[in-house]
C-alpha positions as CSV (number, residue, x, y, z in Angstrom):
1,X,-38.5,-25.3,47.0
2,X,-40.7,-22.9,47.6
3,X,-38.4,-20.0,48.0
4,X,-37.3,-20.8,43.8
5,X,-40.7,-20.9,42.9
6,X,-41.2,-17.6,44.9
7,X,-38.2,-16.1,43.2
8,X,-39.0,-17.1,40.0
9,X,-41.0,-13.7,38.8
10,X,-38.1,-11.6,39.3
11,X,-35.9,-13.9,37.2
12,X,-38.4,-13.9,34.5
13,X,-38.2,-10.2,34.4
14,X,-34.4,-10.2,34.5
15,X,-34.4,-13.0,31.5
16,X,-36.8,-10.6,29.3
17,X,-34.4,-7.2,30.0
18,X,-31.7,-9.4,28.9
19,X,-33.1,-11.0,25.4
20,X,-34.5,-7.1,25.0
21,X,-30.7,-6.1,24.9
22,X,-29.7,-8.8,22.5
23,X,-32.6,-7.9,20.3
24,X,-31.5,-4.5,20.1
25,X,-27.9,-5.6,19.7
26,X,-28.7,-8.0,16.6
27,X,-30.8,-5.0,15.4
28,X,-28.2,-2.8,15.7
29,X,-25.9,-5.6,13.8
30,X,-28.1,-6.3,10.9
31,X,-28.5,-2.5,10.5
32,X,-24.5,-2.2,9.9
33,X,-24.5,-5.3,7.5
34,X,-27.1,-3.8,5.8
35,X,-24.9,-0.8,5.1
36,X,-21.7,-2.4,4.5
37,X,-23.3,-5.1,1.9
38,X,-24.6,-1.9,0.1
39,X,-21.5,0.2,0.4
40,X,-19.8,-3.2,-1.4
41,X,-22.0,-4.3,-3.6
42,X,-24.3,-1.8,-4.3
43,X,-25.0,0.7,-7.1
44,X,-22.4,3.3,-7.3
45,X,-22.1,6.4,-9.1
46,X,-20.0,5.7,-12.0
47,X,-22.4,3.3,-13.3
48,X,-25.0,4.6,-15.8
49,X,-28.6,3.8,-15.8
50,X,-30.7,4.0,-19.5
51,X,-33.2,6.2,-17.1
52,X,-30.0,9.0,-16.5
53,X,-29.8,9.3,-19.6
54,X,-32.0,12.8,-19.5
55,X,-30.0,14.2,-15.9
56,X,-26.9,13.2,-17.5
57,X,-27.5,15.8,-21.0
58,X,-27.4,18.4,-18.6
59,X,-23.7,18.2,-17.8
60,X,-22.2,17.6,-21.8
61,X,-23.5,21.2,-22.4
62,X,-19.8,22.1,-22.9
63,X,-18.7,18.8,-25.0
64,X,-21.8,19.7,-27.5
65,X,-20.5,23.1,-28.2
66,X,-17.1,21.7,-28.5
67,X,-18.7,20.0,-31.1
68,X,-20.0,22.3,-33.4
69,X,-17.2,24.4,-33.5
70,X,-13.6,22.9,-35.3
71,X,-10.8,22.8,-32.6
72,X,-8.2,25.1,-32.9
73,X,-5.2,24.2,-34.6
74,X,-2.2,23.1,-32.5
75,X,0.8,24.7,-31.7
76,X,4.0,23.1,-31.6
77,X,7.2,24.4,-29.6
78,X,10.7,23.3,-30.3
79,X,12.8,22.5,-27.5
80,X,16.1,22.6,-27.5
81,X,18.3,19.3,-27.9
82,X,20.1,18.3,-24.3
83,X,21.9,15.8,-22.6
84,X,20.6,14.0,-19.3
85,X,22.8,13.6,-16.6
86,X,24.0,10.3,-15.8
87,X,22.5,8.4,-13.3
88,X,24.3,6.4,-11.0
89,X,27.7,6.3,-9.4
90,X,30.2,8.6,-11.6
91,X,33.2,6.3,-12.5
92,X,36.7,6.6,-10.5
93,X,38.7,8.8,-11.9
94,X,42.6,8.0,-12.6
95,X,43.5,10.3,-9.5
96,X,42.1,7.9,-7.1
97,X,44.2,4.7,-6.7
98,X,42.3,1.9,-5.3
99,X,44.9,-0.8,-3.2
100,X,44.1,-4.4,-2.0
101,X,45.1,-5.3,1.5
102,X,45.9,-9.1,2.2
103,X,45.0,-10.4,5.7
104,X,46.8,-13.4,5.8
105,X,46.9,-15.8,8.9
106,X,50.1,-18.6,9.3
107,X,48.8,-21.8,7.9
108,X,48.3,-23.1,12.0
109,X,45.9,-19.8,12.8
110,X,44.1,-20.8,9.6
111,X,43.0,-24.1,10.8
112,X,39.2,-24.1,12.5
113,X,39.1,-25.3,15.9
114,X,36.0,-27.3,15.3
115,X,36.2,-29.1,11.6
116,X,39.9,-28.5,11.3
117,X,39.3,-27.4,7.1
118,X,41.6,-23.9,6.5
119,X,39.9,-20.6,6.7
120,X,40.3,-18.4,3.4
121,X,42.0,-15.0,3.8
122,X,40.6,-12.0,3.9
123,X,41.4,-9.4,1.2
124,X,39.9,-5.7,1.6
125,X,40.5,-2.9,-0.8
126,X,41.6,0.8,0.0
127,X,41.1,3.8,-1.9
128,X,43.7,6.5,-1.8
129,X,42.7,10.0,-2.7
130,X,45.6,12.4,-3.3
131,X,45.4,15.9,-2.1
């Protein structure tokens, strides 16, 4: 009993160290939520204050001279007319013949193996290009 009373001191010291790191930790922590709940929802720079109002005149110098003088008057340009190109796939042409293939199974190879209801057959087309 003695020896944890005796040893005691240097706990005490390690204890204090410790919370002195978490201290500085939940510093450190409320410093960053600080800045992020400011960064969110605080003022930004598009906003406009009635007290700007005098900083602000010191940028329009070019919108008040605009206007006093009348803008000039605007010019047109024709363009010539044209058509757009089509979008898309271009449509077969009547070179190109297109021919369906039939892949057809005896009524027995049509038959499934497991619900025994006929398979449908299979058609695939081919296009033939001439040359």
């Amino acid at each position: 009993m003695t020896d944890t009373i005796a040893a005691l001191p240097d706990n005490v010291d390690e204890l204090k160290a410790i919370i002195r790191d978490y201290e500085k930790k939940l510093l450190w922590a409320e410093e960053k939520y600080r800045a992020m709940e400011l960064r969110y929802f605080g003022q930004k720079s598009e906003h406009y204050r009635p007290e700007d109002d005098r900083q602000n005149r010191l940028f329009d110098e070019a919108e008040e001279i605009a206007a006093e003088s009348p803008p000039p008057p605007a010019q047109t340009v024709q363009v010539p007319a044209h058509e757009r190109a089509k979008r898309g796939r271009k449509p077969k042409t009547a070179a190109t013949e297109r021919i369906e293939v039939v892949h057809d199974l005896t009524d027995d190879e049509k038959r499934c193996p497991c619900c025994g209801e006929s398979r449908p057959s299979i058609v695939s087309g081919v296009t033939i290009i001439p040359s």
